[in-house]
DRENDRENPA-579273 format. One record per residue (C-alpha): x, y, z. Coordinates in Angstrom, 3 decimals, padded with zeros to 6 digits. Layout:
// DRENDRENPA-579273
SITE         x         y         z
SITE         X         Y         Z
...
END
This chain:
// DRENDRENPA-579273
SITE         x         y         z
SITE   002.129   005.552  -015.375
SITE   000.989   003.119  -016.244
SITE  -001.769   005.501  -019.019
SITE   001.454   007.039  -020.182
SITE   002.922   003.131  -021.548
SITE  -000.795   002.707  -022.826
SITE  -000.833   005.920  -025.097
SITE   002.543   004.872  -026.228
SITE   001.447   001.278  -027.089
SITE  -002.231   002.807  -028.866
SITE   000.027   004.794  -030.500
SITE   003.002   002.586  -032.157
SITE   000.711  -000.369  -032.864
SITE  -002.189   002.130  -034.208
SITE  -004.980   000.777  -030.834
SITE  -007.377   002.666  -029.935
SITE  -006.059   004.609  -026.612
SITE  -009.789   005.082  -025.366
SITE  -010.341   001.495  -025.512
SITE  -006.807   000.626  -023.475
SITE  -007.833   002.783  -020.706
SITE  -011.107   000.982  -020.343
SITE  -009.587  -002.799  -020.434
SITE  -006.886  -001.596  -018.278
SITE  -009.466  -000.495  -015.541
SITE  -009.343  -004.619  -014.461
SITE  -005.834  -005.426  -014.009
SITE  -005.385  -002.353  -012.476
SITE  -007.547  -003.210  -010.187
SITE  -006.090  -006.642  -009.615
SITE  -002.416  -004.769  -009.218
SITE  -004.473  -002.475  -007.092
SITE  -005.855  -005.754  -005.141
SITE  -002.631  -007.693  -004.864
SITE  -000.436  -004.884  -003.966
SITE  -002.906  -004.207  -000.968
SITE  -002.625  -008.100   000.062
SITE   001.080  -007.915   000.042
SITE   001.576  -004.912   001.777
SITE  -000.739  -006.627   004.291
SITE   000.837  -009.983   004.476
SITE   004.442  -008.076   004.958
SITE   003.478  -005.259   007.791
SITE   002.313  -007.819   009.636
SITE   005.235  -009.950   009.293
SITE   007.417  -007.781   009.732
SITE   005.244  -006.572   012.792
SITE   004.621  -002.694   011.446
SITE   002.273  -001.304   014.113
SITE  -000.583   000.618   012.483
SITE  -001.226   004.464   012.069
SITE  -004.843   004.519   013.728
SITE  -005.682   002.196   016.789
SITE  -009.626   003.428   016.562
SITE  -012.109   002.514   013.850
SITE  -012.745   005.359   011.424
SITE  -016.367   006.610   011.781
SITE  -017.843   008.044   008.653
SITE  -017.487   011.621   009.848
SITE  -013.990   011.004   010.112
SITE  -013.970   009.266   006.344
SITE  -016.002   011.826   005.004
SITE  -013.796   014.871   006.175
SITE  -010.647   013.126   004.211
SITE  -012.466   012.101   001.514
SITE  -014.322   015.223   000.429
SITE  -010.993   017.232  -000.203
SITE  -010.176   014.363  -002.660
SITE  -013.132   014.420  -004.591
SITE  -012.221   017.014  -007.357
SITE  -008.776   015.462  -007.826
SITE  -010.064   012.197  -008.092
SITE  -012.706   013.095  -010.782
SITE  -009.007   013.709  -013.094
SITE  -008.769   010.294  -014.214
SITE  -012.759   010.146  -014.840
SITE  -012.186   013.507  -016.879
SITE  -009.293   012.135  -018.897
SITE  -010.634   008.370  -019.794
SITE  -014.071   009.883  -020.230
SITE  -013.176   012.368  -022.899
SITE  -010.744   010.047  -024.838
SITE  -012.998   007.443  -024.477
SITE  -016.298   009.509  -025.715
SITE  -014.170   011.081  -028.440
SITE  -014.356   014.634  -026.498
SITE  -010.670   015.043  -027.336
SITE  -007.635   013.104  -028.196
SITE  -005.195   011.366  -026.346
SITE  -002.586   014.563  -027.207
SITE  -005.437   016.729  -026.153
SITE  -005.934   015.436  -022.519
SITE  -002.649   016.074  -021.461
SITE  -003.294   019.849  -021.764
SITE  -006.544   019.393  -020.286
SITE  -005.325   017.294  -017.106
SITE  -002.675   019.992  -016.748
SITE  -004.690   023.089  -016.862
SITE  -007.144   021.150  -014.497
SITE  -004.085   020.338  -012.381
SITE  -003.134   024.105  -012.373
SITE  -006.857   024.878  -011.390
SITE  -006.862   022.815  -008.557
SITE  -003.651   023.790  -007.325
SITE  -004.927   027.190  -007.235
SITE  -008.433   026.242  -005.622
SITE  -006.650   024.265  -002.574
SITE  -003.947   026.977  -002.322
SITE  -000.930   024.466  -003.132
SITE   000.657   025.765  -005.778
SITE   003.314   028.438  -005.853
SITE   005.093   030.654  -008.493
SITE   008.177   028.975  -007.333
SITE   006.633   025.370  -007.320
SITE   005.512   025.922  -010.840
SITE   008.532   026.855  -012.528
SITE   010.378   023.992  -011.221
SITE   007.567   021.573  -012.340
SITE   008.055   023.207  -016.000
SITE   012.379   023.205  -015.293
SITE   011.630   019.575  -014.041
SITE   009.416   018.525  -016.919
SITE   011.798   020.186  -019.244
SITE   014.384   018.217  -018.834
SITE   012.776   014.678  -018.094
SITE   010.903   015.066  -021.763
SITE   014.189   016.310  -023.069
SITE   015.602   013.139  -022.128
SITE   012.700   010.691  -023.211
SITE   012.501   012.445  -026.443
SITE   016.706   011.530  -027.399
SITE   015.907   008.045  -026.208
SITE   012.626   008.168  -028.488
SITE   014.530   009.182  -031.138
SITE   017.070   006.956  -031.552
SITE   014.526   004.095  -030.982
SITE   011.990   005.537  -033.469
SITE   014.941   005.596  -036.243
SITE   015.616   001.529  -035.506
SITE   012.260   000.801  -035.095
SITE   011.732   002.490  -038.994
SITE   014.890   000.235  -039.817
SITE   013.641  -002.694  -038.770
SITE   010.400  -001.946  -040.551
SITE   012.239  -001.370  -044.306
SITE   013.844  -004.373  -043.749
SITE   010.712  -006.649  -043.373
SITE   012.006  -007.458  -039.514
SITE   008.791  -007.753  -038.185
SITE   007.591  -009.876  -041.028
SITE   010.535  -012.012  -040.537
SITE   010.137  -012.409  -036.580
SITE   006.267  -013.140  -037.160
SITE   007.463  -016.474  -039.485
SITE   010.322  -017.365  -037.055
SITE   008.002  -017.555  -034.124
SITE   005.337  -019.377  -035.535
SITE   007.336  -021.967  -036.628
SITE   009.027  -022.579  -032.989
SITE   005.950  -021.505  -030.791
SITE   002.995  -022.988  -032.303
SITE   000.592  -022.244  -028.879
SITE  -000.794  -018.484  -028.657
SITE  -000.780  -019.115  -024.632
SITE   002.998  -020.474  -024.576
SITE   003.963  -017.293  -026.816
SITE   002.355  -014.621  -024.077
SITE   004.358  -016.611  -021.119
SITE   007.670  -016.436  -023.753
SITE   006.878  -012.708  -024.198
SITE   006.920  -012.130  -020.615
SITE   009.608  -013.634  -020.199
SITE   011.420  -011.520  -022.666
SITE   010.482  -008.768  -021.240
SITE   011.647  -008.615  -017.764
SITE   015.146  -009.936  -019.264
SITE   014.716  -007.391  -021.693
SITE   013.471  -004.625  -018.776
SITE   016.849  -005.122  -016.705
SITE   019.315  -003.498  -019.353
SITE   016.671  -000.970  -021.692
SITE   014.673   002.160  -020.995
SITE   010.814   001.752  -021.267
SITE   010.140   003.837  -023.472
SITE   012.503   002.986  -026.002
SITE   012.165  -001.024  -025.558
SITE   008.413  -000.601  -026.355
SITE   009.377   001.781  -029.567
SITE   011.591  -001.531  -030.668
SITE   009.370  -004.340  -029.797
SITE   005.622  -003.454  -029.695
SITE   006.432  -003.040  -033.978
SITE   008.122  -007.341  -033.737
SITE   005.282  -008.408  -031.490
SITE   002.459  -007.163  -032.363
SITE   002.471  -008.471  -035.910
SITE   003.386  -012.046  -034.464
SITE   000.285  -011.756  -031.788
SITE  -001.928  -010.832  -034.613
SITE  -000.595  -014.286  -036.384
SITE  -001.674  -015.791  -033.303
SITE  -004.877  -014.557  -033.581
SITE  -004.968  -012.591  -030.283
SITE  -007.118  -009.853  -029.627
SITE  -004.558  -006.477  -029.885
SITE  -006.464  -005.110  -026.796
SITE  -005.915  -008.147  -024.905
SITE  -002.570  -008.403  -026.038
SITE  -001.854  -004.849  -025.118
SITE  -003.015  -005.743  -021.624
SITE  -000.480  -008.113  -021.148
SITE   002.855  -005.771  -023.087
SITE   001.499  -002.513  -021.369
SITE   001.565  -003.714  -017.587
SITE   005.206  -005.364  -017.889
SITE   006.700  -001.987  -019.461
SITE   004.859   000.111  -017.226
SITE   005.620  -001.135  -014.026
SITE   009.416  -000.795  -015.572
SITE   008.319   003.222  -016.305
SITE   006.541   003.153  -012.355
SITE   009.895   002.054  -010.718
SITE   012.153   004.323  -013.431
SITE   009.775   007.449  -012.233
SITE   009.581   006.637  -008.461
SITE   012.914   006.887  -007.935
END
């Protein structure tokens, strides 16, 4: 997460995925940005005493940060290629796992033990998502031969006649909505209702996307942290 939420998103409401990873580059920087600020305001508090009591020199930074380089070029490798058309969305998943593998085997941190528990691991977590995709996927198709979205996209023009007041309601929605669904399948089910409706609205679907994506991925963050 959260590129995982985006490539659903690209994919349901037919977005471009390169161009999500791009526009989410600034509020994930502003998550980045605020996250940093609270975790600052609350250490101190809460009167956490910090890990280093000298200031770093740049030998000292650049001995930590050079082991980091080639794992941090991954996301630059991933966006990149999507984004210049290099290969699809489907297609850098295999590459940032055989880079993965690569660099587990360059920094000696990968075993034959490790790596058959990642696939057992990864196994059953997709095993999982996939029922819950399923089931969503048929309702979603459901709602769509019944003209549901079309429906919903009248309904909420005539009571929300604002584009601004109808992102706040969506919001909203969606952290009631986040308490009792899975992720994954509440953005199968809605992204189909409101997307249509933002469209009405005449909202950009990338800036729209900015503002679903975030709220269902920090739901997918929390679901996969723990």
């Amino acid at each position: 997460p959260p590129g995982i939420g985006l490539i659903l998103y690209g994919c349901i409401a037919n977005v471009s995925i390169g161009k999500l990873f791009v526009a989410g580059i600034g509020p994930g920087l502003l998550l980045c940005i605020t996250m940093m600020f609270m975790v600052s305001l609350i250490s101190r508090k809460r009167k956490y005493l910090p890990l280093r009591t000298t200031k770093m020199t740049g030998d000292m930074f650049w001995s930590s940060f050079k082991p980091a380089i080639l794992p941090l070029c991954l996301p630059i490798i991933i966006i990149g290629g999507v984004r210049l058309g290099i290969f699809t969305a489907t297609e850098a998943g295999a590459v940032a796992i055989a880079y993965s593998l690569l660099l587990g085997i360059l920094y000696h941190d990968l075993s034959a033990k490790q790596f058959a528990q990642g696939l057992q691991e990864t196994l059953t977590t997709t095993s999982s998502i996939m029922l819950i995709v399923a089931a969503a996927s048929t309702f979603s198709w459901i709602l769509t031969k019944e003209m549901i979205p079309q429906q919903f996209t009248e309904w909420m023009i005539n009571v929300i006649d604002n584009k601004w007041v109808f992102l706040v309601a969506v919001d909203v929605f969606l952290i009631i909505v986040g308490m009792f669904v899975e992720g994954n399948a509440s953005m199968i089910v809605l992204v189909p209702l409101f997307a249509p409706a933002a469209a009405a609205y005449g909202l950009d679907p990338i800036h729209f996307a900015m503002v679903f994506s975030p709220m269902q991925s920090a739901r997918l963050r929390r679901r996969w942290e723990r």
